[in-house]
C-alpha positions as CSV (number, residue, x, y, z in Angstrom):
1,X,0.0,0.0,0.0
2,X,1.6,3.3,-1.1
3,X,0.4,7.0,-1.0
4,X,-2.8,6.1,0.8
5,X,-3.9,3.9,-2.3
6,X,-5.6,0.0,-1.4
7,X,-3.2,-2.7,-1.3
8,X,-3.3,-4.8,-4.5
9,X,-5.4,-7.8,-5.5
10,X,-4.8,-11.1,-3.3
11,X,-3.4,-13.8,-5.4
12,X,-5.5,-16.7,-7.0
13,X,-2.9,-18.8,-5.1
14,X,-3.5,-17.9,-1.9
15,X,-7.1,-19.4,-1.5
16,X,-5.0,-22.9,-1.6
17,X,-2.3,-21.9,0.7
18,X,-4.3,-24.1,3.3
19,X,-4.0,-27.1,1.4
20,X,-0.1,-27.0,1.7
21,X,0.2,-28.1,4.7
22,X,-2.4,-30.5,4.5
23,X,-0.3,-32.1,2.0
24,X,2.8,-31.9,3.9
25,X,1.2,-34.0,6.7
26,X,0.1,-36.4,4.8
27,X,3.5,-36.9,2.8
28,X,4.8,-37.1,6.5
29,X,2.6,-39.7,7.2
30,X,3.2,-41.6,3.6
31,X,6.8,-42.4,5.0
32,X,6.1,-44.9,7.0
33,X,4.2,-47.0,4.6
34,X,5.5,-45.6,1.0
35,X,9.1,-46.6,0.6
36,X,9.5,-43.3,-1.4
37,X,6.9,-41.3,1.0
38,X,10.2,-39.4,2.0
39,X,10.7,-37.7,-1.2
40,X,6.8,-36.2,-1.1
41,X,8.0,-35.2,2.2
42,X,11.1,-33.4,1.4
43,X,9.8,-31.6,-1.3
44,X,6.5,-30.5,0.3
45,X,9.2,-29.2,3.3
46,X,10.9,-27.4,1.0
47,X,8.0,-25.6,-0.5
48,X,6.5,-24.9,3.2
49,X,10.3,-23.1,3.7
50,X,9.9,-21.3,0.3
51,X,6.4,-19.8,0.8
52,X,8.0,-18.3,4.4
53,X,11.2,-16.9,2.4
54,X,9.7,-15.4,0.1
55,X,6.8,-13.9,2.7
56,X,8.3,-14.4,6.5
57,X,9.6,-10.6,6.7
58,X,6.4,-9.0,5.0
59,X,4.2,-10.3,7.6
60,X,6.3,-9.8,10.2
61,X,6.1,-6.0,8.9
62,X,2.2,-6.4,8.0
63,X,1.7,-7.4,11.9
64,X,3.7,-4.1,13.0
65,X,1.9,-2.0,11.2
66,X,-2.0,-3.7,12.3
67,X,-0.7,-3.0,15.6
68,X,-2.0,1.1,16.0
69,X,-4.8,0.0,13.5
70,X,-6.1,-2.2,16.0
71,X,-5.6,0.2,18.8
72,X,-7.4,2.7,16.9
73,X,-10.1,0.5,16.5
74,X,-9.9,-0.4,20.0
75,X,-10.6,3.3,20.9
76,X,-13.3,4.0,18.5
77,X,-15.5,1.2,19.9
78,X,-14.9,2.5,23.9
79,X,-15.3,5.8,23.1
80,X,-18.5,5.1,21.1
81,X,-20.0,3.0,24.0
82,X,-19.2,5.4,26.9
83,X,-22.4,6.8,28.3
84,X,-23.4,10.5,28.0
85,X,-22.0,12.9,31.0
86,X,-22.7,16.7,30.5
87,X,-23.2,18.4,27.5
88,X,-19.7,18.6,26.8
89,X,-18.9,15.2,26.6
90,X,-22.4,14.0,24.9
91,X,-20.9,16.3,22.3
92,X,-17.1,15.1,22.0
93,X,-18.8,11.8,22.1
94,X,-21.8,12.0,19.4
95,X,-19.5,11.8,16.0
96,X,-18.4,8.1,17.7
97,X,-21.6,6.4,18.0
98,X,-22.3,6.0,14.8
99,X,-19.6,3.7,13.8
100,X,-18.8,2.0,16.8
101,X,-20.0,-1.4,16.0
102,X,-18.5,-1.3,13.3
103,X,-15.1,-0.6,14.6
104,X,-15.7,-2.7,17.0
105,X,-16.0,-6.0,14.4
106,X,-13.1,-4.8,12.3
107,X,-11.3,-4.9,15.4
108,X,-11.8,-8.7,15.4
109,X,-11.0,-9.2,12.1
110,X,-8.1,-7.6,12.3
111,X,-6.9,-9.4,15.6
112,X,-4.6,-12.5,16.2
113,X,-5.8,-16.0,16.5
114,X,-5.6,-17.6,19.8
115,X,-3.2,-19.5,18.7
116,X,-0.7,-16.8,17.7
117,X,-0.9,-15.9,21.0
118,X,0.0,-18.7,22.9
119,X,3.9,-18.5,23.9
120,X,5.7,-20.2,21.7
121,X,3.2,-21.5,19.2
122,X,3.2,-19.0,16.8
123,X,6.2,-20.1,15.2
124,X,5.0,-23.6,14.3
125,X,1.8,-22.3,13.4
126,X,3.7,-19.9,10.8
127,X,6.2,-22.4,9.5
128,X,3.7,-25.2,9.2
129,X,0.2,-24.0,9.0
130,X,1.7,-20.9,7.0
131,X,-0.7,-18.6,9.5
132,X,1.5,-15.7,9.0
133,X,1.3,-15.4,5.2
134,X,-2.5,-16.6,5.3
135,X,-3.3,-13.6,7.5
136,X,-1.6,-11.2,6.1
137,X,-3.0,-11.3,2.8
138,X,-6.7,-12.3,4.6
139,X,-6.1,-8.9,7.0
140,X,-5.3,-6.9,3.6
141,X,-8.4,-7.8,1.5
142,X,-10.1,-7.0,4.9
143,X,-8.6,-3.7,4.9
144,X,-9.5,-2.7,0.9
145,X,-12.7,-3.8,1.5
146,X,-13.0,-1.6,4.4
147,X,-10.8,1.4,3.5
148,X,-13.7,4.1,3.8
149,X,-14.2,3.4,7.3
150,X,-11.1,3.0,8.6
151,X,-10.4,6.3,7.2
152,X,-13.4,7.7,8.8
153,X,-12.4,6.1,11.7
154,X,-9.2,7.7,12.1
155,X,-9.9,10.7,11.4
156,X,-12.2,10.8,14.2
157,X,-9.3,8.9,16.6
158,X,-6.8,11.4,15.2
159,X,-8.5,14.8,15.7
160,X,-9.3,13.6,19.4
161,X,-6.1,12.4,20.4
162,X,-4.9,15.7,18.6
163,X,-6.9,18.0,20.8
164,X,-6.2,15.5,23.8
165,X,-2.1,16.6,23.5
166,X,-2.9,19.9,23.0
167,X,-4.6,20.5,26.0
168,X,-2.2,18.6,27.6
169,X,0.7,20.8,26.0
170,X,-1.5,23.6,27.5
171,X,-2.0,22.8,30.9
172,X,2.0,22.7,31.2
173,X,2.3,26.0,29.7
174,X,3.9,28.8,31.7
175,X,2.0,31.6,29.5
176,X,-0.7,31.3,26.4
177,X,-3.6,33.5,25.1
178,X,-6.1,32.7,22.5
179,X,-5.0,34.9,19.7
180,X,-6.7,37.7,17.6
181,X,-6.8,38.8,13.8
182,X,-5.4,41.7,13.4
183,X,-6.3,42.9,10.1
184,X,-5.5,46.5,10.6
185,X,-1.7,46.2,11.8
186,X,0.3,43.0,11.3
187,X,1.1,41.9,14.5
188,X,1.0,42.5,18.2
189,X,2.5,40.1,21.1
190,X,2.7,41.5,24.2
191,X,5.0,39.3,27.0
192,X,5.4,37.1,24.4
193,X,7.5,34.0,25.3
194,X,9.1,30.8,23.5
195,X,8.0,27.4,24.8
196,X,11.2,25.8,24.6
197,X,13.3,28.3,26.1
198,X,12.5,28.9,29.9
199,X,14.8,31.5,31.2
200,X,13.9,33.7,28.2
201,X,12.1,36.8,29.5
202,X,8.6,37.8,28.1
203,X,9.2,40.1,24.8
204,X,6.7,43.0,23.5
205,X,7.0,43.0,19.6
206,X,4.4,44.9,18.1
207,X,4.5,46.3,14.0
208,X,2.7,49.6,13.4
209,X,1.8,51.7,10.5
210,X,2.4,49.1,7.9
211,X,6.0,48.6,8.0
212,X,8.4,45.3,9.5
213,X,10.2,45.2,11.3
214,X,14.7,46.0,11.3
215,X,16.0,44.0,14.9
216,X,19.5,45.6,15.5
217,X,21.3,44.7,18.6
218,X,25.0,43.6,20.1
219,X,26.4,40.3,19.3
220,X,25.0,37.2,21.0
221,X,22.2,39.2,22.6
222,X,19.3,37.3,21.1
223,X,18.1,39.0,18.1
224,X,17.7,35.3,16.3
225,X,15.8,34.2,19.5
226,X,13.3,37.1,19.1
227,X,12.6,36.4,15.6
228,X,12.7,32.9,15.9
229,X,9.3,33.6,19.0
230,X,7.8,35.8,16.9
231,X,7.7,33.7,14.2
232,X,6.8,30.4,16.1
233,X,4.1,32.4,17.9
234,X,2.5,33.5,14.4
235,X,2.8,29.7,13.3
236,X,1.1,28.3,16.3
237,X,-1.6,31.5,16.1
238,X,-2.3,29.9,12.8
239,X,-2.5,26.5,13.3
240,X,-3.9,25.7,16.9
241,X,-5.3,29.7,17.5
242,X,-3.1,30.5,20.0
243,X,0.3,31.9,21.5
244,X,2.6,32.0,24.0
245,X,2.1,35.6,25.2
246,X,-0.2,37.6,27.5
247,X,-1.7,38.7,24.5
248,X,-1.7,38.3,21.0
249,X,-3.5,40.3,17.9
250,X,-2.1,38.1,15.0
251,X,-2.7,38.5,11.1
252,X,-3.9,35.4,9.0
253,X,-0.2,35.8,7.0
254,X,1.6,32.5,5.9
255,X,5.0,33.1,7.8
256,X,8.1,31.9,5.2
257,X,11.7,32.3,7.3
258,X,15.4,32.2,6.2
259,X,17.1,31.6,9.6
260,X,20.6,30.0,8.7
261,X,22.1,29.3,4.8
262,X,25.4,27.8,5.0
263,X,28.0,26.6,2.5
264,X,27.7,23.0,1.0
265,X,30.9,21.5,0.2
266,X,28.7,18.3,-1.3
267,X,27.3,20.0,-3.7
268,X,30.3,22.8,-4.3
269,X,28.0,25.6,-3.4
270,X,28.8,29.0,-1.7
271,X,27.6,30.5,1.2
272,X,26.6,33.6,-1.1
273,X,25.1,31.2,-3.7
274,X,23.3,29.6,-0.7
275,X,21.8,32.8,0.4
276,X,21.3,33.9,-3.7
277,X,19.1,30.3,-4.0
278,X,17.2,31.3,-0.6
279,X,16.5,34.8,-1.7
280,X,14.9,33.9,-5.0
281,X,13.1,31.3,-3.3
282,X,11.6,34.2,-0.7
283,X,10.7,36.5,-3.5
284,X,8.8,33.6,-5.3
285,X,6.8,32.8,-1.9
286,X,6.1,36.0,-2.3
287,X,4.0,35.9,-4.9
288,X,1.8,33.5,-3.9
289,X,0.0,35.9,-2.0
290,X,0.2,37.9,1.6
291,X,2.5,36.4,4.2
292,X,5.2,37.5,7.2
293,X,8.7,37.0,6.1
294,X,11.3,36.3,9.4
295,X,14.5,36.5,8.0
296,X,17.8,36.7,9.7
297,X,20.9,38.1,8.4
298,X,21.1,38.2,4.5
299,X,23.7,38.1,2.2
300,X,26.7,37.6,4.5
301,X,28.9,35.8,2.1
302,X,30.2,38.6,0.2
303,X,32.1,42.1,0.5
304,X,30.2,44.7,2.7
305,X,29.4,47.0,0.1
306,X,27.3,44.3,-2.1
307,X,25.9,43.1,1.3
308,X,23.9,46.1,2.0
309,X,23.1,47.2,-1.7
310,X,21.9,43.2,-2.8
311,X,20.2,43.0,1.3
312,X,18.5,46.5,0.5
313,X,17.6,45.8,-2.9
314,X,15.7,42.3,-1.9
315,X,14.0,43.2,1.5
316,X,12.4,46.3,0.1
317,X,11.0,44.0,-2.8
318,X,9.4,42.0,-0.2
319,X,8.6,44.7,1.8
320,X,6.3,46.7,-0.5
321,X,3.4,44.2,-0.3
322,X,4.0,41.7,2.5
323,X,5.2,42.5,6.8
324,X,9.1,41.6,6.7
325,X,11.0,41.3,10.3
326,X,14.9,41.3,9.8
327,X,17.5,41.2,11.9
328,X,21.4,42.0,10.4
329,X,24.5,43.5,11.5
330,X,24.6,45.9,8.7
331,X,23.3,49.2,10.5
332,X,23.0,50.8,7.1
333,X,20.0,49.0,6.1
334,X,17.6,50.6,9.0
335,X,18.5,54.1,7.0
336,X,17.8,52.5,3.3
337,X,14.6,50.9,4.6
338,X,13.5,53.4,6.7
339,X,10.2,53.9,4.7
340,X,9.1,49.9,4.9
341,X,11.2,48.6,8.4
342,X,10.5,50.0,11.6
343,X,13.8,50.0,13.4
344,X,14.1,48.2,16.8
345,X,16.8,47.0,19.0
346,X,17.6,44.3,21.2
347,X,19.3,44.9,24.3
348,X,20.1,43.7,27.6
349,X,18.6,45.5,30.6
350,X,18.9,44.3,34.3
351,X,19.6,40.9,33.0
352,X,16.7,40.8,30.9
353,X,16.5,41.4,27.5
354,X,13.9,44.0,26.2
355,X,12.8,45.3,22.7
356,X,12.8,49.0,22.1
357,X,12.6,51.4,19.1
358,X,15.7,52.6,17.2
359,X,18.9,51.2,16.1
360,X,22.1,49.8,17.7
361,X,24.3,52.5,18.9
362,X,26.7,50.4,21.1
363,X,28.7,48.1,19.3
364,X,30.2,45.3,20.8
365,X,32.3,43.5,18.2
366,X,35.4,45.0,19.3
367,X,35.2,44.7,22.7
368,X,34.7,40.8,22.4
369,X,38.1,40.6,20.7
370,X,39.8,40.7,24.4
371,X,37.1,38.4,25.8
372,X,37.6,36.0,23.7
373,X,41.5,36.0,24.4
374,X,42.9,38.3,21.9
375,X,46.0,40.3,23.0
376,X,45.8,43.9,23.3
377,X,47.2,45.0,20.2
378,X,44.8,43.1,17.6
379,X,42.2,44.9,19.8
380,X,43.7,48.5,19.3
381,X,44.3,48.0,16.0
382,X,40.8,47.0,14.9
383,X,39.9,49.7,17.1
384,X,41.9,52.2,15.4
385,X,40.6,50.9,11.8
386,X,37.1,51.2,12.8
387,X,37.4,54.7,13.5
388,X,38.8,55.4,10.4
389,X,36.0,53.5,8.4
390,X,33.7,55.5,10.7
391,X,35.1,59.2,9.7
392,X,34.5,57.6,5.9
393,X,30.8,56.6,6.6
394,X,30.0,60.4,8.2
395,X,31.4,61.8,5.3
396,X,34.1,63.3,6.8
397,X,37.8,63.7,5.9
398,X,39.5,60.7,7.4
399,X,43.5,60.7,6.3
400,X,45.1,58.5,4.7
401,X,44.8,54.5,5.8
402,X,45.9,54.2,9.8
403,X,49.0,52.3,10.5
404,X,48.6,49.2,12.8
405,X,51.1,49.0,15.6
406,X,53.3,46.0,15.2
């Protein structure tokens, strides 16, 4: 059975598997009076081992895969036959009753023999009576001829036990809201949280006005964590209707991300053609209609200059029709996309981290140099050329190149 389609025909032989064994009995039996009874024997023995070659494993996997069948059976029939309580559970329980019976008898049908399980019989019963192969192709006719409702049936089981560990995912949440559209701004989270990350403090992200969203902040501060929440709290908002926040005013936007592109030495590709593939693939997403794009850091893989000019160019293209949130080290891209990103910042305050309007003035690249064991005179000389490449940037007369100390 593949792609949801009925398992093929049962063989024409197969209605005379029983009388296999049959025959090998009596050819067992024919030894001791027919001087060549043996050979009937040995030949019927060998045929018995061929039919379990050539079908042993399948079964073997057949039986595996009855097991949750069965068990969703199983729960079909109890759940049908549970009385009524309250109105509540007469309603989770009404879409049951219908076709509890029948689950019910195609649970039978689908269970072992008794004597499968008996310790240690099932082996002789396989390797003589050929039980295994007889029942597996017996179980799938049983299950073409049935396929409607065991289809019904699980979708029933599945949506229950669904909104069973939901509700149990729930009860174990810290913080969750039922979430709102928002169709007149594209998103609002207040104390907003990620449900995999405990120690991260509640975040307020909200877009205004029609623009994203530019995330600037220090090094290793969290701005991937804070799009990464966002995004994940969108996702869940759309799928399940709610989010890990106080509370949430969320748009009914696709979300597409680009968190991470990385060189492939497999396939001999770039880390700039990686993040060229990803940014074609964004801007075809985006014609397939509105959506939130989460992107972090573009176009790293090549010289600053063609950074911010190929970054710029792409995120305004997405930016024009659809809410794009972008977080990047290039400061010069809040000031190009002023007009469609709203610029915010990501910084630490009294060990928490909080989100606040404006860009990044407090680098801290330079300063990790020493923490990260540098000696003093790589960390003035970066120092000193960042300076200079700062004069250049203000426009202002910087000198000639500085020289490095040795």
């Amino acid at each position: 059975m593949h792609n949801g389609a009925p398992p093929d025909a049962t063989p024409d032989w197969v209605r005379w598997l029983w009388l296999l064994p049959v025959a090998w009995l009596l050819g067992v039996v024919a030894t001791v009076f027919l001087p060549l009874g043996w050979v009937a024997a040995v030949a019927l023995t060998l045929a018995l081992v061929a039919v379990q070659t050539a079908w042993h494993e399948r079964a073997q996997e057949w039986d595996r895969a009855l097991l949750p069948l069965r068990a969703m059976l199983a729960a079909h029939h109890a759940l049908g036959g549970l009385p009524d309580g309250d109105d509540d559970d007469a309603a989770l329980l009404a879409p049951f009753r219908a076709g509890a019976a029948a689950a019910g008898k195609l649970r039978r049908r689908f269970a072992l023999a008794l004597g499968d399980r008996v310790p240690r019989q099932r082996e002789y019963r396989d390797w003589l009576l050929q039980a295994n192969v007889r029942r597996y192709f017996a179980s799938r006719a049983a299950l073409a001829a049935h396929i409607d409702t065991l289809r019904a049936s699980y979708h029933l089981v599945a949506a229950l036990e669904a909104d069973c560990a939901l509700a149990c995912h729930l009860q174990g949440t810290a913080s969750f809201c039922w979430a709102d559209q928002a169709p007149d701004r594209p998103l609002a989270l207040s104390a907003m949280a990620h449900p995999l990350l405990a120690q991260l403090a509640p975040l307020d992200f909200t877009l205004a006005d029609g623009r994203g969203a530019f995330v600037s902040g220090q090094n290793g501060v969290g701005k991937s964590t804070l799009l990464r929440t966002a995004g994940l709290n969108v996702i869940a908002a759309r799928a399940f209707g709610f989010c890990y926040a106080a509370t949430a005013q969320v748009p009914p936007l696709a979300v597409h991300a680009s968190m991470q592109s990385e060189d492939a030495m497999d396939s001999g590709e770039s880390l700039y053609m990686a993040e060229l593939r990803r940014a074609r693939e964004l801007l075809v997403l985006a014609e397939q209609g509105p959506a939130l794009f989460v992107i972090d850091e573009v176009f790293r893989g090549t010289n600053h200059l063609e950074s911010v000019s190929a970054a710029t160019a792409v995120l305004h293209a997405l930016a024009r029709q659809h809410a794009v949130v972008v977080s990047s080290h290039n400061l010069e891209l809040a000031t190009l996309l002023r007009d469609r990103l709203a610029p915010f910042c990501v910084e630490a305050a009294k060990g928490a981290l909080r989100v606040r309007p404006g860009v990044l003035q407090d680098t801290n690249g330079i300063r990790l140099l020493a923490d990260s064991g540098f000696d003093s005179t790589v960390e003035r000389n970066a120092g000193t050329v960042l300076a200079w490449l700062a004069r250049h940037a203000r426009g202002e007369d910087a000198g000639p190149p500085p020289r490095l100390a040795a």
